[in-house]
N, C-alpha and C positions, 0 to 999 in steps of 0.2 A: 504493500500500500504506500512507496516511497516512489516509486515509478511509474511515468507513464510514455505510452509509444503511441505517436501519432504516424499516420500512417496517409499517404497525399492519397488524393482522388483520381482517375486516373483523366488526362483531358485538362488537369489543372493546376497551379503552380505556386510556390513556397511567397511568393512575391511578385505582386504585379510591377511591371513597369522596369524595375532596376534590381542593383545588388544593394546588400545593405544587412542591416539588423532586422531580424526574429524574436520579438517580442511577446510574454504574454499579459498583457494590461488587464486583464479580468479573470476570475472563475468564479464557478458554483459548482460545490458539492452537496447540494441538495437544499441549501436555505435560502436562496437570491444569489443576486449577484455580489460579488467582495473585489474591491478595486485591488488590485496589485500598484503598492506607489514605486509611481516614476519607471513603470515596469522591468518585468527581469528578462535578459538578454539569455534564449536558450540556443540561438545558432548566426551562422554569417552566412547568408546566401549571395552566389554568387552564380552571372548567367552558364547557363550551358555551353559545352565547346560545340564548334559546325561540325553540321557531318560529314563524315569521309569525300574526297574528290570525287571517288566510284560511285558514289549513290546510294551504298549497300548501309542498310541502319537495321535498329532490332529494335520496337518499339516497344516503354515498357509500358505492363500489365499486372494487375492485382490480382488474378486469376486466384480460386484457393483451391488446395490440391491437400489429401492427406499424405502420410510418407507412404504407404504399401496402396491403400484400396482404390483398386481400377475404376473406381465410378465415373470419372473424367479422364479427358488426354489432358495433355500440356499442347497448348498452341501457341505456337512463335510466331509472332507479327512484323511486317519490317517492308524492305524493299532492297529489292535487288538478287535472291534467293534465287541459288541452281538446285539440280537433283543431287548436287556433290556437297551440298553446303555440309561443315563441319562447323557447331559450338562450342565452346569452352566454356564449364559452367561453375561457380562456387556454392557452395561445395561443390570437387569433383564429381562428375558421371561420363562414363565413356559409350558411346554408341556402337548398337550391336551387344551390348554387354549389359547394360542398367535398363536403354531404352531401343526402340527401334522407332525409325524417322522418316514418315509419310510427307514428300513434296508433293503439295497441293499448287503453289503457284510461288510465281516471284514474289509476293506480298505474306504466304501463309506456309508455317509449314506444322506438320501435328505431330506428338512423340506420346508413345505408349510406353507406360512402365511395364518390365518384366517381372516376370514371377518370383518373388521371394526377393527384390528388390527394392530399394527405397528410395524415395526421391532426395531426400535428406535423414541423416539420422537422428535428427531432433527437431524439433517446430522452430520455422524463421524463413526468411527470404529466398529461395534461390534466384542467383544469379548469371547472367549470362557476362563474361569477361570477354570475349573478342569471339570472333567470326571467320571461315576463314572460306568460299565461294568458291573457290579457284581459278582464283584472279592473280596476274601477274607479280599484284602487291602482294598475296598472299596475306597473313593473318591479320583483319583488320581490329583492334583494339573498341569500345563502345563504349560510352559511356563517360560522362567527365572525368579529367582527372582518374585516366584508366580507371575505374573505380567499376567500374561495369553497370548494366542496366536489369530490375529487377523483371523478371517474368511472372512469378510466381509468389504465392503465401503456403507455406507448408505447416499444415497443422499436425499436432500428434495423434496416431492414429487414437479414437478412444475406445477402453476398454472398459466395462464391467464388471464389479464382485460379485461372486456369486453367494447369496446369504440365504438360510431358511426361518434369519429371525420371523417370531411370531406376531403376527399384530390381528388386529381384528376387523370382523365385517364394515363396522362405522363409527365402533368405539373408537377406536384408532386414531386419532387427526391426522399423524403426520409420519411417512414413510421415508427414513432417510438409505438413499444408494449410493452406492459408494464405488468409485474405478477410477482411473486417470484419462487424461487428455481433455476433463470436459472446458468449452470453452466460455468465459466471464460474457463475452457478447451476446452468447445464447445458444445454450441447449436443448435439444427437443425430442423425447424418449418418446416410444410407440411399448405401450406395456400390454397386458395380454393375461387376464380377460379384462380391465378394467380400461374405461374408455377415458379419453381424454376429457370429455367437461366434468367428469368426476372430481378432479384435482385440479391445483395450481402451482407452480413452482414459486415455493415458499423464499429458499436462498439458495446459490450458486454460489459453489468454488470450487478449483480446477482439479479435486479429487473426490467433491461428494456435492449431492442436489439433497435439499428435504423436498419433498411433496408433500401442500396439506389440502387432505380431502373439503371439501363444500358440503353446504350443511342439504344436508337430504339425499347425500351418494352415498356410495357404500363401495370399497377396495374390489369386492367379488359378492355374490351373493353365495351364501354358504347354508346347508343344513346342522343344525346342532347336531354336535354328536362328529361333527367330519371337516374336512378341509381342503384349499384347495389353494394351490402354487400359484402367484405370481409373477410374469416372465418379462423382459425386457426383450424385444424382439428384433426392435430398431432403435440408432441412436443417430443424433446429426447434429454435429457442433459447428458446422458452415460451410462444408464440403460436400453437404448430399448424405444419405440415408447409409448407413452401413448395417446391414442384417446380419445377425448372428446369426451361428451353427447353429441347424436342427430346431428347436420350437423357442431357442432363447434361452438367457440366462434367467436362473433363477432369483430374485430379488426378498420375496416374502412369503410366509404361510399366513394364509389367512383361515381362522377360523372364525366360527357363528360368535355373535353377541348373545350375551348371557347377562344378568341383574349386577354381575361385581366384578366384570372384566370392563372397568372402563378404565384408560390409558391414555396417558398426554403422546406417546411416543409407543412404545411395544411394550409387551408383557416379560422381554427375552431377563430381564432382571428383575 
């Protein structure tokens, strides 16, 4: 809670007009607005280099990718693009090897992650650092200040615990799940049998969500006497739906409401 990463839009720019100071003059963390005096100076922008003599550029893109699940390609935008084009990318990835690399045209080209392969091995930017067409000049560098241009957002793949804490039909309020990768922007579980306007997502953080049920839902409908699993089936922290193996992770047992099973949280203690 001591950091934050702003992140540009894409089409748009740190500063209109010239170089200069990066200022923040204001915030609100949820009570109005609080002036920052005299504001504080968080960067020096400066304009962009031109692009190469050749014409050949890579344009960048926010695209979000997870590290392993195929749900998307990676499209590289640009101009000037052959059938031989070669990237350079940070973190490394070699082609043919990590990815394989579909020329669509001089402006597009698509790259498919391989199996058992990761685009990164931890969530952040990848980068494209030069280019290389097979053009006379041969490898063309991108990006200011070599620094390269970003293509990509790689999130962490996310995963699920799997728990058979106990909670109940509607005593229950609130069901905490627990895995990693979930993302602070927003997460969005597909659970199973329990349908989404049952609950809401109470608080978020990037290892555990609580869900607290609404009043007149119920987790599962349950007979006394019996019970019945609740499964996490799909999860999507901004890259698209990732389905788990087989019928899902198992998150909770629910059983029937009874006169003295009432619970802020489960009965597991």
């Amino acid at each position: 809670r001591t950091h934050m990463l702003f992140s540009l839009f894409e089409g748009k720019s740190w500063k209109e007009g010239s170089e200069g100071k990066l200022k923040i003059t204001h915030m609100n963390t949820g009570a109005g607005q609080f002036a920052v005096k005299n504001g504080v100076q968080i960067a020096t922008v400066k304009s962009d280099e031109d692009d190469h003599p050749s014409g050949v550029t890579v344009t960048r893109t926010t695209q979000t990718l997870y590290q392993t699940a195929a749900i998307r390609k990676l499209v590289i935008q640009g101009s000037g693009f052959t059938d031989d084009t070669d990237l350079t990318f940070d973190p490394p990835l070699e082609k043919n090897k990590d990815y394989t690399q579909r020329f669509v045209d001089a402006n597009k080209l698509v790259l498919s992650l391989k199996k058992k392969r990761k685009w990164r091995w931890e969530g952040g930017p990848l980068i494209v650092k030069s280019i290389d067409v097979g053009l006379k000049s041969g490898e063309i560098k991108v990006g200011s200040g070599g620094q390269g241009i970003q293509v990509a957002n790689i999130l962490f793949d996310p995963t699920i615990e799997e728990s058979e804490r106990i909670i109940f039909a509607s005593h229950t309020r609130r069901l905490v799940i627990r895995g990693t990768g979930f993302s602070l922007e927003g997460t969005e579980l597909t659970l199973r049998p329990t349908k989404r306007k049952a609950y809401e997502i109470e608080s978020l953080e990037m290892t555990e969500i609580v869900l607290l049920l609404n009043e007149g839902e119920e987790w599962a409908p349950v007979e006394e006497g019996k019970s019945k699993h609740i499964y996490v089936s799909k999860v999507d922290t901004g890259a698209g739906e990732v389905i788990m193996d087989e019928e899902g992770v198992i998150v909770a047992k629910v059983e029937a409401d009874v006169d003295d099973n009432n619970c802020d949280d489960s009965c597991e203690w």
